[in-house]
Every structure is written in structure tokens, then in C-alpha cells.
C-alpha positions as CSV (number, residue, x, y, z in Angstrom):
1,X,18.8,-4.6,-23.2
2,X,18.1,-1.3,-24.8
3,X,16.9,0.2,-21.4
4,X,19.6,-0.9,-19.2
5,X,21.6,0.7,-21.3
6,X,19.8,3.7,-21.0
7,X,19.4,3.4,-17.6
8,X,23.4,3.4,-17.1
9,X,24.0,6.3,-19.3
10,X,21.4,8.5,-18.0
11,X,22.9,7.3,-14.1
12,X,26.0,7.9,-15.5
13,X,25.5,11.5,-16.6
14,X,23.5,12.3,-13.0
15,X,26.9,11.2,-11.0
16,X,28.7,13.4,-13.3
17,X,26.4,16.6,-12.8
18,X,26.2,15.6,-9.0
19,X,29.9,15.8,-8.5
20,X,30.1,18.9,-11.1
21,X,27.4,20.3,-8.2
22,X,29.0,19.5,-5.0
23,X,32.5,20.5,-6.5
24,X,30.4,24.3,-7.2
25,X,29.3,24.6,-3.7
26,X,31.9,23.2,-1.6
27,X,35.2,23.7,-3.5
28,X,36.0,27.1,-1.6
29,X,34.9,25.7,1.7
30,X,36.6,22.1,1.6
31,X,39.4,22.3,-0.4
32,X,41.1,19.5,0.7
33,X,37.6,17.1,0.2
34,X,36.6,18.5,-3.1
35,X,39.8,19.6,-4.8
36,X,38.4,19.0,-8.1
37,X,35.6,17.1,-10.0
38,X,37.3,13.9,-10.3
39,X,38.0,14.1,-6.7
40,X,34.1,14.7,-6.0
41,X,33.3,11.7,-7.9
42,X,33.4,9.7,-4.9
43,X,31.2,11.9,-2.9
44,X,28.6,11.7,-5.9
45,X,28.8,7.9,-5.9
46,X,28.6,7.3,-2.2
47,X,25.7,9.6,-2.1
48,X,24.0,8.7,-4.9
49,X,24.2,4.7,-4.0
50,X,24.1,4.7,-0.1
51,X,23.0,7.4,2.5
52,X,27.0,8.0,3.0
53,X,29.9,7.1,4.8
54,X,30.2,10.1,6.5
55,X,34.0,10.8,5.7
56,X,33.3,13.5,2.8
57,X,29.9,15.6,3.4
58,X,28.8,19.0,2.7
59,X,29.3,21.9,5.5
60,X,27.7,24.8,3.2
61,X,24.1,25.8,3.2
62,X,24.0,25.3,-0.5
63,X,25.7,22.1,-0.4
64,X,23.6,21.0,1.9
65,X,20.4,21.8,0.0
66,X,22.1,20.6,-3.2
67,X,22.6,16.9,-1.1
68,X,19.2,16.9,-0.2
69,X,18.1,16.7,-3.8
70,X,21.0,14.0,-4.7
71,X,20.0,12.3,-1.6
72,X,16.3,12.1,-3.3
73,X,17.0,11.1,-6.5
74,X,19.4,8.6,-5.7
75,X,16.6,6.9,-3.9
76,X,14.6,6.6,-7.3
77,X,17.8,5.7,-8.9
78,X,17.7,2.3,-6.1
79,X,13.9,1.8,-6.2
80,X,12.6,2.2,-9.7
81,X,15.0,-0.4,-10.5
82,X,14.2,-2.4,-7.9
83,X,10.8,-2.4,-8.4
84,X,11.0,-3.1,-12.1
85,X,12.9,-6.7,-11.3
86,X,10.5,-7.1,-8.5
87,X,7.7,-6.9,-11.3
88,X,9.5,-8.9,-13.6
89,X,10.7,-12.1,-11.3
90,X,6.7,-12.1,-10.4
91,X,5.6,-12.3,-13.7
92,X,8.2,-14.9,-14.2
93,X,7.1,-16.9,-11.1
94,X,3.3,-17.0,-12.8
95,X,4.5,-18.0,-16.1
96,X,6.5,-21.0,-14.2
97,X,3.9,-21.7,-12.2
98,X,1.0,-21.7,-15.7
């Protein structure tokens, strides 16, 4: 329980400094898109979760190179999860099955 907990707090904090990022590097360039943090939450979310809708995306250099690294740690943000309930459903198949 402890490290779900965790887990959404320190997820939590990463879609925060994502959308803090994004809002950096592509406030002066798409104002409309990233008006302000709260409105760059939803590019931080989409991004972090799926590969993107497409409807919000970055069109500066350093936005794009900022995505890139959102892009790769919201894949570990999917899989290491993943793979720990993978591990754990396992184990609980052998125990069943002992």
C-alpha cells in the first residue's frame, strides 16, 4: 500500500514538472495551446500516459527535445508498473497452483 502511494505522488509531481516544462518552452510560441500551467496539464497527461492525441504538441526545438524525454519516461511510468503486477499475478498463479 505504502508504494502505490508513492508511486502516485512521485507520478504526480513528474506531470506537474512536465507541464511546468512544456509551459517554459512553448508559452511564447503557442499561446493559445499553453496559456498557462494548468492549461499544459493536459498536454503533460496525454503525453505522459499515451503517445498523444496529436491536438496539443510542441513546435519549438526545445519543446521538442523536452517531449522526447517525457515521451521516455512516461514509458517507465507504463512498464515498471506493468511489469511489477505481471510479477506479482505469477507468483500468485504458483502459490494457487502449490
Amino acid at each position: 500500500m505504502r508504494g502505490i502511494i508513492l508511486f502516485f505522488i512521485v507520478t504526480s509531481i513528474f506531470i506537474f514538472l512536465s507541464a511546468s516544462g512544456i509551459y517554459f518552452f512553448e508559452n511564447e510560441a503557442q499561446p493559445t495551446h499553453f496559456s498557462s500551467i494548468f492549461s499544459s496539464l493536459w498536454w503533460a497527461i496525454v503525453t505522459l500516459t499515451t503517445v498523444g492525441y496529436g491536438d496539443v504538441y510542441p513546435i519549438t526545438i526545445g519543446g521538442k527535445m523536452f517531449t522526447f524525454f517525457v515521451l521516455v519516461i512516461g514509458v517507465g511510468i507504463v512498464t515498471i508498473p506493468a511489469g511489477l503486477v505481471a510479477t506479482a499475478l505469477q507468483k500468485a498463479r504458483e502459490m494457487e497452483e502449490d
